[in-house]
C-alpha positions as CSV (number, residue, x, y, z in Angstrom):
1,X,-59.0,70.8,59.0
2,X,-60.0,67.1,59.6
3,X,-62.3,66.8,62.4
4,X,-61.9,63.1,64.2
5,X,-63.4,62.5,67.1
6,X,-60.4,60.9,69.6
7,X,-60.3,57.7,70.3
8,X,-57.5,58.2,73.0
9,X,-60.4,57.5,76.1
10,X,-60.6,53.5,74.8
11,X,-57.2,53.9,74.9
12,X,-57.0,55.1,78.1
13,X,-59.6,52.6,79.4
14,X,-57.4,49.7,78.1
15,X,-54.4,50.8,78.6
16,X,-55.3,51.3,82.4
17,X,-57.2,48.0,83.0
18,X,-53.8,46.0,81.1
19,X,-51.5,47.4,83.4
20,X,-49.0,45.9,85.5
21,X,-47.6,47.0,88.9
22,X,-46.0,50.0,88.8
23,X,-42.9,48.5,90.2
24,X,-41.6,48.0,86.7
25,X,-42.4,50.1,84.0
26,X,-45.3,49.0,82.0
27,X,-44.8,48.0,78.1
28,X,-46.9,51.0,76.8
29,X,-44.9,53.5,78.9
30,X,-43.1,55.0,76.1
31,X,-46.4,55.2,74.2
32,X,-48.6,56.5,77.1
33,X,-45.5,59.7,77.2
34,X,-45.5,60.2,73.4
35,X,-49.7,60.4,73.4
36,X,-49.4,63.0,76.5
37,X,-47.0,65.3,74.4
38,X,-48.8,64.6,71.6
39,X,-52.0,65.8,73.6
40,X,-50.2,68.8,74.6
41,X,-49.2,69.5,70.8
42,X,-52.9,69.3,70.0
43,X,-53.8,71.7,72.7
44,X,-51.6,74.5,71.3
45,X,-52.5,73.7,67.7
46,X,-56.0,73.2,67.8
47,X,-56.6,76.9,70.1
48,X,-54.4,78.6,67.3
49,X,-56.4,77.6,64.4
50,X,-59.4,78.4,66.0
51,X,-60.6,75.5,68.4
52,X,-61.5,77.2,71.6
53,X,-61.4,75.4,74.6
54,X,-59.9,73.1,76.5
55,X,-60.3,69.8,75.1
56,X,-56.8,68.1,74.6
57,X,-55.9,69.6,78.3
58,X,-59.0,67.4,79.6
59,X,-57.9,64.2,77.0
60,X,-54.4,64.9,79.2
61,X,-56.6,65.0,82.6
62,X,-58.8,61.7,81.4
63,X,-55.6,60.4,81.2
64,X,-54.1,61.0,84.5
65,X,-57.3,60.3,85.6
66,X,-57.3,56.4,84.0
67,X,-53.4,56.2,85.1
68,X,-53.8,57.2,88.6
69,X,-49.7,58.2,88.6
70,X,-47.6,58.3,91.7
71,X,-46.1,62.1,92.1
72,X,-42.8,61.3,90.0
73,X,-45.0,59.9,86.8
74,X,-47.0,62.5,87.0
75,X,-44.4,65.1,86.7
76,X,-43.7,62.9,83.3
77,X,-46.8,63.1,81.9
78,X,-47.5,66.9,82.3
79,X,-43.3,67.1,81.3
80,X,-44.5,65.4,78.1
81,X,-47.7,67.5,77.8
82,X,-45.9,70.7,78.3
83,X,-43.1,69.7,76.0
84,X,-45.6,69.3,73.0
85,X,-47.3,72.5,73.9
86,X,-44.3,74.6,74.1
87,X,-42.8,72.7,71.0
88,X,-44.9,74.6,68.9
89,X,-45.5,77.5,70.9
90,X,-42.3,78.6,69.8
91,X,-42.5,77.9,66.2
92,X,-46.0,79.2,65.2
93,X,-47.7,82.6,66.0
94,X,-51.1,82.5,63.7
95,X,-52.3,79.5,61.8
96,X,-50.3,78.2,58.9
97,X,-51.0,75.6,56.2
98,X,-48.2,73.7,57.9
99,X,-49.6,74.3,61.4
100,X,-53.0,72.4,60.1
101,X,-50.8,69.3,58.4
102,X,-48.9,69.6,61.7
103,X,-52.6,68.6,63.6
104,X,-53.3,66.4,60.9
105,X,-50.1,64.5,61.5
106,X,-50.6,64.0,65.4
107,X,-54.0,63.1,64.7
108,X,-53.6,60.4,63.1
109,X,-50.5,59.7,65.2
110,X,-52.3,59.2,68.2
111,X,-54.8,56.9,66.6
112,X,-52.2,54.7,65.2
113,X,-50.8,54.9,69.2
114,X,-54.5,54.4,70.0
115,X,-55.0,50.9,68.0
116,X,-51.5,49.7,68.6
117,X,-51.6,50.1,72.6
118,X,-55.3,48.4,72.9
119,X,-54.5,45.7,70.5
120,X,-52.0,44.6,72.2
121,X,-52.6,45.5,75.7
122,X,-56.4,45.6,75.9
123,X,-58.3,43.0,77.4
């Protein structure tokens, strides 16, 4: 199993200094919900093929943290955190060849999110 280290805390750190007021919805929205599910993926995944711990739930709290959500964007984020996690909850029970390309895939997913979001948001 590839082991990257995340880059998803300079995305964070951009993506919270670039944004606008919260009155309208900022640019990256859609990107910021599809990293927190994709967080949430990596959490379940990671523990079931023998990562132990808790790291992609603190990535997820790193990322409240940087966001600093009202109550109602909040309840998006964790939505989309818990809909990755239970998205393959459901589908695997041990380990599988597919469960690893499955990581692979996200990983690279949210570093593609990662470089997208900075380079065109970040200061």
């Amino acid at each position: 199993m590839r082991r990257t280290t995340p880059v998803f805390i300079a995305f964070l750190v951009a993506a919270s200094a670039a944004s606008p007021s919260r009155a309208e919805e900022a640019p990256f929205e859609g990107s910021l919900m599809r990293l927190s599910e994709i967080l949430g993926s990596l959490h379940f995944l990671r523990n079931l093929c023998g990562e132990d711990g808790n790291k992609w739930r603190d990535e997820m709290e790193k990322l409240l943290d940087a966001e600093k959500p009202d109550a109602a964007r909040r309840a998006k984020f964790v939505a989309s955190f818990n809909r990755g996690y239970r998205s393959f909850e459901g589908t695997y029970a041990k380990c599988t060849a597919s469960a690893i390309e499955a990581i692979n895939r996200y990983m690279k997913e949210g570093e593609t999110l990662t470089r997208d979001v900075t380079g065109r948001y970040g200061n």
